[in-house]
N, C-alpha and C positions, 0 to 999 in steps of 0.2 A: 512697457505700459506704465504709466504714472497709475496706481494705486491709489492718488489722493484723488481721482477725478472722474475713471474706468476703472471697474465697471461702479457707473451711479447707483442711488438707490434708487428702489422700485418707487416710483410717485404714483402711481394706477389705483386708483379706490383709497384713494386717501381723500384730505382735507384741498388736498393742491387745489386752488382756482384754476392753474393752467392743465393741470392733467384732467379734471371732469370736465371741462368742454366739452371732450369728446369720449366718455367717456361710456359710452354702448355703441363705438365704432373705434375703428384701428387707424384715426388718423393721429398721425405726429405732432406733435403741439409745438411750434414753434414761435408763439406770437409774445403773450406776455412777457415784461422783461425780470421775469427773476429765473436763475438758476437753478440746474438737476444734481448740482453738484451736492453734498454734502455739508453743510455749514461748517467751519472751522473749530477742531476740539477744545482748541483753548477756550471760544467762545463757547461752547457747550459745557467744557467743564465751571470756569464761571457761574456759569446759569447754575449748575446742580449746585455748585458750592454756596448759593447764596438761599439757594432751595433747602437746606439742611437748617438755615433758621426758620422758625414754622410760621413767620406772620409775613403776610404780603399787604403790609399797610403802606399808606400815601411816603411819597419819598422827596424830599427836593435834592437836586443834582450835588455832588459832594466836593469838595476842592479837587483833592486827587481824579475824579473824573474829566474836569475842567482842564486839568494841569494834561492828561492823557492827552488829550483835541490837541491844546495848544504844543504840546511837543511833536504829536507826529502831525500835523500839517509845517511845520517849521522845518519837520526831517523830510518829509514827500514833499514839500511844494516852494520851501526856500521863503514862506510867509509868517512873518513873525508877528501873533493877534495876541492880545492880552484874554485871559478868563472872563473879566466883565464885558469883553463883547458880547460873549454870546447869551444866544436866546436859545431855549430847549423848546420844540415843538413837536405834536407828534409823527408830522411829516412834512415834507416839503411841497405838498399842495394845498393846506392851509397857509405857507412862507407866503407862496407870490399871490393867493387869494390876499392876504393882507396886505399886501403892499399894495393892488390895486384899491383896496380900500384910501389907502395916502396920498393915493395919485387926484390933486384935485378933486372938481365937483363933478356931479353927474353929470354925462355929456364927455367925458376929456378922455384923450386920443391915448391909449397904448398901443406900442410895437410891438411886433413880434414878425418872428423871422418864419413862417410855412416852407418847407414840413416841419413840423414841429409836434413834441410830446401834448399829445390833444390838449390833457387838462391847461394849459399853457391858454389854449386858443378858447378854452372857455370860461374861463377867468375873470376875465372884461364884463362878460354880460352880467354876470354873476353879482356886480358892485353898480352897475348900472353905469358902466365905462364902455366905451367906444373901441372895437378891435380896429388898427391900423395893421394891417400887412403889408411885409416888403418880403417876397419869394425870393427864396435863395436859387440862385441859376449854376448849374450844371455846366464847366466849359472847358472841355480838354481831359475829361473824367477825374476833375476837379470840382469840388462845389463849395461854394464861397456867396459871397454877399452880389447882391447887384446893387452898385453902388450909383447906378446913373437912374436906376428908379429911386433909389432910396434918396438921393439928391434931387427929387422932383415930388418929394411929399409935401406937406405942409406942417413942417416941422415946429411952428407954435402953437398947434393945435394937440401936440403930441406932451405927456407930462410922465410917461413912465414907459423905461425901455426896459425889456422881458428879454434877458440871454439866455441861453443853453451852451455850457460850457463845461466841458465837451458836449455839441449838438448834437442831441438823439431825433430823427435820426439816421441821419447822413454821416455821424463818426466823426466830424472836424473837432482837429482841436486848435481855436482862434488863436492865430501868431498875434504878439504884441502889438504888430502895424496896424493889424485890424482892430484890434480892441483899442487901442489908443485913438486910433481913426472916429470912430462909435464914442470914443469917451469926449473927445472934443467936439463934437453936436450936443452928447449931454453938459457941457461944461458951458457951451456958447448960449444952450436953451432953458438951461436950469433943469435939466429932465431928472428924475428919479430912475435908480438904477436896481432894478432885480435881479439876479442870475442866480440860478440853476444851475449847480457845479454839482450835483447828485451824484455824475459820473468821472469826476476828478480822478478817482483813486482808478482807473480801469485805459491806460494811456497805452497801447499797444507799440505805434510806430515810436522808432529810433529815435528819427529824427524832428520829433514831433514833444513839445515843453507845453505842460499845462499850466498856463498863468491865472489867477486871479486878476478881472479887471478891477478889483480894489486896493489890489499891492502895486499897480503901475506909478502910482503918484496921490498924493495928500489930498487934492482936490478930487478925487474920485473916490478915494475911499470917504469922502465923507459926503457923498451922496447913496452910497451900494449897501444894497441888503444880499449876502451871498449866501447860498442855503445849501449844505453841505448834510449826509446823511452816511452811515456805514451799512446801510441794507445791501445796494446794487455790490459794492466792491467784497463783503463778508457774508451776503447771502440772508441777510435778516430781514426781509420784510417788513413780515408778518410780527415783529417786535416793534415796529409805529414809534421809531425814535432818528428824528434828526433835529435838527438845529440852525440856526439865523446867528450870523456874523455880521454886525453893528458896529463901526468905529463908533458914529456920530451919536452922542449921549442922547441927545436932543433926538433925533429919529429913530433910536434905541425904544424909548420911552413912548414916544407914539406907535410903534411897533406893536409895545406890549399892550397898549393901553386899547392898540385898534383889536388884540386877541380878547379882553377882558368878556366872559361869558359864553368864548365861543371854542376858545382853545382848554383840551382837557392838560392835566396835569401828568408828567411825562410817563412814561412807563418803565416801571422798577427794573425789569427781567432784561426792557432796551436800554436802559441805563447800564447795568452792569456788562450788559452783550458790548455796548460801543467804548468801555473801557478797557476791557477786554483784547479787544479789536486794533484800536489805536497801542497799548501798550506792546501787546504779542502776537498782532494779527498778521505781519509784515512778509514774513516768511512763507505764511500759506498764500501770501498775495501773488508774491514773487511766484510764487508757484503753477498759482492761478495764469498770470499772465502770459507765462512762456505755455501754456497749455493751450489758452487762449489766439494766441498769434497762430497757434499751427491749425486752428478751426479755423481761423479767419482766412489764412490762404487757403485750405480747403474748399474752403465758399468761392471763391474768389477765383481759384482756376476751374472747377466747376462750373459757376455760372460762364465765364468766357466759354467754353464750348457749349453753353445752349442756346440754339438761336431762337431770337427773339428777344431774349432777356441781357440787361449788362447792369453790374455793379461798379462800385468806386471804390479804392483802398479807405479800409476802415482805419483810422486816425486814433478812436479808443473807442469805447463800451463793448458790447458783445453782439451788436446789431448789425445786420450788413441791410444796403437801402437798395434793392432790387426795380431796374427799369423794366417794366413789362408793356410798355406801350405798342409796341411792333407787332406782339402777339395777335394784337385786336381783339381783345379778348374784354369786354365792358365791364368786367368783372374777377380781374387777376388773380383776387385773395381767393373768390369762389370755385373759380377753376382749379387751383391746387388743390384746394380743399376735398372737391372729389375727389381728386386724384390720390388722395391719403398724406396733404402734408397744411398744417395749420398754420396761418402766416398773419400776421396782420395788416391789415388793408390800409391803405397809402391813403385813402379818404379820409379816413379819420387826423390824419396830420396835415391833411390841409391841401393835398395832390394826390391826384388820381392817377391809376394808370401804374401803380407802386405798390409795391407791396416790400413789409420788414420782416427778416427774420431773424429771429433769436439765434446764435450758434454757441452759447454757453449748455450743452448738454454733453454727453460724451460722442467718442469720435465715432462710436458703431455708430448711435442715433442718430448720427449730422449723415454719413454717408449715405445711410439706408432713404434719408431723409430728399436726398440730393436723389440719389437712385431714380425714387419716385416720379422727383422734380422732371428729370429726364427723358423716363418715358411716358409720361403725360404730353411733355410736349413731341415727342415720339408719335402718339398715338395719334396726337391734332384734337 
């Protein structure tokens, strides 16, 4: 038994948003994506150590914080970004809320790839921008781009393409072909480039390289706003601290200029948590991960014996993307749900018929979890 992982803490009558859902019934919560895991002690300790000075006044972010980002993403991702790039924000759905602010005038066309992290798809309207969908298709228990719709859009009407990188959540993590593919429409159309790399740090398969599509080439990195955060990979939340990666000076500056009055000023406790993190978080990662992989098959030989249901190899994050369409069921997330297991409903990402489930909790949790799954469809 890994100790760092089993047995979790109790989340039950706490603060948890995913544990009170259900919280005057005994169903399993498996839907939102943060972890049962334990937060990392360095990271905790940190926190207490900066908690022993008594003033929790305004802070702006420090060199050595800066220098932390800029070393371990150069160490995990082989991407070598200077300090002045970044932008401190307090999460990564105000990042692409702003960027579809830059994206042209009202009326102009964003991409985005369904299923997709909702707030993604709500985004658009938000700024008074246009959603442009191109579903990603499923083919050989692979899912990938469909590149023969995506080749039949109307690609000058489009002014800002929205990645997920690693896509939550279907798990892919885009090979170079592809993103370079994607990059040479944004390169041919002038398009503005946002991605959502939230889940960088969480790459389970082997043989699976998480690339930045701003580290590909010079002409892409100076159109890409890339939004990178240590919540999902060290368990922080609920500390509302990530960050914007900006070569381009010039779209640096309207970046900040599009946050002025709307973006708050970063948070102390997720400042020193994301330093923390990046300098001595590594180890608990590594830990996390191979913990990680053994849920993810878990899930994965499981759902193959249930019928009705079939999954794809998760690529990274901690999300596995459940087909439930065979079931007939009008309402897949609902059905589990009586049946004692909390899922998140595939509607909300933009396809029906699907449901996600979280497997970052411990292995009792995931099985007992699965159990359910089992004889619910058992029952009919």
């Amino acid at each position: 038994m890994n100790t760092l992982f089993e047995p979790s803490p109790d989340r039950r009558h706490t603060d948890s948003m995913k544990w009170q859902r259900y919280r005057d019934s005994d169903v399993i919560p498996l839907w939102v994506a943060d972890m049962d895991f334990a937060t990392p002690e360095v990271i905790r300790t940190a926190i207490t150590a900066r908690l022993d000075h008594p003033v929790l006044g305004y802070a702006h972010p420090w060199p050595s914080l800066n220098l932390a980002v800029v070393e371990g993403i150069a160490r995990d991702h082989a991407w070598q970004i200077a300090p002045e790039w970044i932008v401190w924000l307090p999460g990564v759905i105000p990042g692409f809320n702003l960027a579809c602010r830059l994206a042209g005038e009202p009326g102009a066309g964003i991409l985005a790839f369904p299923p997709v992290y909702p707030p993604i798809l709500a985004a658009p309207a938000n700024h008074e921008r246009r959603l442009i969908r191109s579903h990603l298709v499923e083919t050989e228990g692979h899912w990938g781009i469909d590149w023969e719709h995506f080749a039949s859009l109307d690609h000058h009407a489009i002014r800002l393409l929205m990645l997920c990188n690693p896509h939550n959540p279907v798990g892919r993590v885009w090979t170079r072909e592809e993103l370079l593919r994607l990059g040479r429409y944004a390169d041919h159309h002038d398009w503005l480039i946002c991605s959502d790399d939230i889940h960088c740090g969480l790459v389970l398969d082997a043989q699976s390289t998480y690339r930045p599509i701003a580290a590909l080439d010079e002409s892409l990195a100076q159109r890409t706003i890339t939004l990178m955060a240590p919540s999902k990979t060290w368990n922080i939340p609920a500390l509302s601290t990530a960050f914007a990666i900006i070569p381009n000076a010039q779209l640096r500056q309207q970046f900040i200029l599009a946050g002025q009055g709307l973006i708050s000023s970063p948070n102390l406790l997720g400042l020193v948590a994301t330093e923390a993190a990046y300098r001595h978080g590594d180890p608990w990662r590594q830990a996390l991960l191979g913990y990680l992989r053994e849920n993810a098959r878990l899930v994965t030989d499981n759902i193959a014996s249930m019928p009705g249901l079939r999954s794809t190899p998760v690529e990274a994050t901690y999300l596995a993307w459940i087909d439930c369409r065979e079931l007939n069921q009008a309402r897949p997330q609902r059905f589990f749900e009586h049946h004692g297991v909390g899922l998140s409903d595939g509607k909300d990402f933009g396809m029906e018929g699907y449901v996600r489930l979280n497997f970052a909790c411990s292995r009792s949790l995931l099985s007992q979890a699965l159990s359910r799954m089992q004889a619910a469809l058992s029952a009919g």
